[in-house]
C-alpha positions as CSV (number, residue, x, y, z in Angstrom):
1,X,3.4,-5.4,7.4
2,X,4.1,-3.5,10.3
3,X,7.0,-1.2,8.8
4,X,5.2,0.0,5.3
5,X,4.1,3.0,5.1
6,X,0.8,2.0,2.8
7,X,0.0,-0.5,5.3
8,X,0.2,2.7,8.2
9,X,-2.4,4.8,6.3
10,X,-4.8,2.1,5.8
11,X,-4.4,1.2,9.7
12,X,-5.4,5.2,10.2
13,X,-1.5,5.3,12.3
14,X,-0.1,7.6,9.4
15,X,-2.4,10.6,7.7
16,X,-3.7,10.6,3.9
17,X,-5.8,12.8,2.4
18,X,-8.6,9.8,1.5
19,X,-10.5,9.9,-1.4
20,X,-12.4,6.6,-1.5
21,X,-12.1,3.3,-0.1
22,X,-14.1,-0.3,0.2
23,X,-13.8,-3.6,1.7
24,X,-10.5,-4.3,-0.3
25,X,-8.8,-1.1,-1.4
26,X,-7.8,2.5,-0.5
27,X,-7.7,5.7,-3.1
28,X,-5.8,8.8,-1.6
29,X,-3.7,11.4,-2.5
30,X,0.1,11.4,-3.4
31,X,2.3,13.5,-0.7
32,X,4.6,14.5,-4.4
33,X,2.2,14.7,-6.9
34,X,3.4,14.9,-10.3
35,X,-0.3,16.9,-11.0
36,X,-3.4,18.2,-9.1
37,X,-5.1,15.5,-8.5
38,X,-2.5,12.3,-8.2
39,X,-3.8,9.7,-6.4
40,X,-2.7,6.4,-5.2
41,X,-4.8,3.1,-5.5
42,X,-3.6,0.6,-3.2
43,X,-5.2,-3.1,-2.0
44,X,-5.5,-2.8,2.0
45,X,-3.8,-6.1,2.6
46,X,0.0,-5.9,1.4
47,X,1.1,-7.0,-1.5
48,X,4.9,-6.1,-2.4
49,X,3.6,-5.9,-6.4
50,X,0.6,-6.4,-8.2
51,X,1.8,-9.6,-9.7
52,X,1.9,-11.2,-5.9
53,X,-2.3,-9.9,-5.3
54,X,-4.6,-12.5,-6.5
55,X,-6.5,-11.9,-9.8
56,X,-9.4,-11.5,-7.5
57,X,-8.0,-8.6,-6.0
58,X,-6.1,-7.3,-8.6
59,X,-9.7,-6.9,-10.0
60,X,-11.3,-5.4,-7.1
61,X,-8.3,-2.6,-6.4
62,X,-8.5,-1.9,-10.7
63,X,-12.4,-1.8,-10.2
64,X,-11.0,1.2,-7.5
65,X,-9.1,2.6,-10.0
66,X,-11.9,3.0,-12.5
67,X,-14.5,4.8,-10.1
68,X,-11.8,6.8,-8.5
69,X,-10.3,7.8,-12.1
70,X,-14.2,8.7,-13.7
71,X,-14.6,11.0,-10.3
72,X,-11.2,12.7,-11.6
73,X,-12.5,13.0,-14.7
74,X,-15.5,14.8,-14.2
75,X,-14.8,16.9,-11.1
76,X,-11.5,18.8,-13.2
77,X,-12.6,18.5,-16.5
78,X,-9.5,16.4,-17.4
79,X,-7.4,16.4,-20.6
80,X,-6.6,12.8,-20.2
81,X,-5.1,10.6,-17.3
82,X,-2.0,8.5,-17.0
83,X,-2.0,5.0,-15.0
84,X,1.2,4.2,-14.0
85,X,2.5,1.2,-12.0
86,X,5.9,-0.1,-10.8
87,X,6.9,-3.4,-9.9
88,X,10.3,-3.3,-8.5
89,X,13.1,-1.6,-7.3
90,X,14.9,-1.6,-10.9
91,X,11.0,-0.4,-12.0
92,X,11.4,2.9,-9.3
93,X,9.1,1.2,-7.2
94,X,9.3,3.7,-4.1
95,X,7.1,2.1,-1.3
96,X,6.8,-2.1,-1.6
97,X,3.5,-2.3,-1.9
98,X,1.5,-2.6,-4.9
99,X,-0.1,1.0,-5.9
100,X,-1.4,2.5,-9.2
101,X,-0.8,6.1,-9.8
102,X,-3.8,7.5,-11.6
103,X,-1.9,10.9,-12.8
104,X,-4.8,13.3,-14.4
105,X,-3.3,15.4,-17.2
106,X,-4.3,19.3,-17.8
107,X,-3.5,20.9,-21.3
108,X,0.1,21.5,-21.5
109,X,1.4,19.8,-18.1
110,X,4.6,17.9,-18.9
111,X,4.7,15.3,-16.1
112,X,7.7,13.2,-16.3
113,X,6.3,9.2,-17.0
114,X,9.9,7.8,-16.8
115,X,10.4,6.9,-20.6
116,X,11.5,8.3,-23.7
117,X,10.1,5.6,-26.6
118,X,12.3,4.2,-29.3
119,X,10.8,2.1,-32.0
120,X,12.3,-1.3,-31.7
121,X,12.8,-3.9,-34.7
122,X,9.8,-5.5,-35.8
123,X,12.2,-9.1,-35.7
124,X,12.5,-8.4,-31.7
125,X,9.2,-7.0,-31.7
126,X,8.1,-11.0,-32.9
127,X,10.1,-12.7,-30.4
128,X,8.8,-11.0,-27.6
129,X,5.3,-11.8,-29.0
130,X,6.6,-15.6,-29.6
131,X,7.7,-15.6,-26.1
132,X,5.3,-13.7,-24.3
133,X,2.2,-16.4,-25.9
134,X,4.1,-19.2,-25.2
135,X,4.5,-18.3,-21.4
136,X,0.8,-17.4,-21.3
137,X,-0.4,-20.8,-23.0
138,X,1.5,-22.3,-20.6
139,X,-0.4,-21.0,-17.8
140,X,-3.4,-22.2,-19.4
């Protein structure tokens, strides 16, 4: 797609700090990182959302997101890490095209994830559950 901004960096027409990349995806890191460290998984052929990459890729570019995220790890000594990923404009998808924040946490950083957590009824919590299984044995 000749007017994303992803799709420039992994043509090497717009500049990235790279971290790692393969046949299939790209690692490199965010221009507004929420922490040292941010990166951005992405698959090099466009995808708007993860949900439009085949499971094939979506495989591959998480298989990225593993190796790049145990490198994190180790070279700072992490806390933790955060894997975030938005599908959507209503989601605060910024760029359309599919990319995984991996968002290393250090002690007492307070990064802000986008949500503050309410416990929900366990009656809705069921019919999501209902809902949810009957969509995915209907994919079967």
């Amino acid at each position: 797609m000749t007017d994303c901004v992803f799709c420039s960096i992994v043509a090497e027409d717009s500049p990235a700090y790279r971290l790692y990349e393969d046949e299939h995806s790209l690692a490199f890191l965010d221009i507004e990182p929420a922490t040292r460290g941010h990166t951005l998984v992405i698959p090099k052929t466009h995808y708007e959302t993860t949900t439009d990459m085949p499971n094939s890729l979506a495989g591959r570019v998480f298989k990225t997101v593993h190796h790049v995220s145990d490198a994190l790890e180790s070279a700072y000594q992490l806390d933790g890490f955060a894997l975030v990923q938005e599908n959507g404009v209503k989601a605060h998808q910024d760029v359309p095209h599919a990319h995984i924040h991996i968002i290393p946490r250090y002690g007492d950083d307070v990064p802000d994830l986008g949500w503050s957590g309410e416990r929900v009824e366990e009656t809705t919590q069921q019919k999501v559950t209902a809902t949810v299984r009957d969509e995915l044995a209907s994919d079967a």
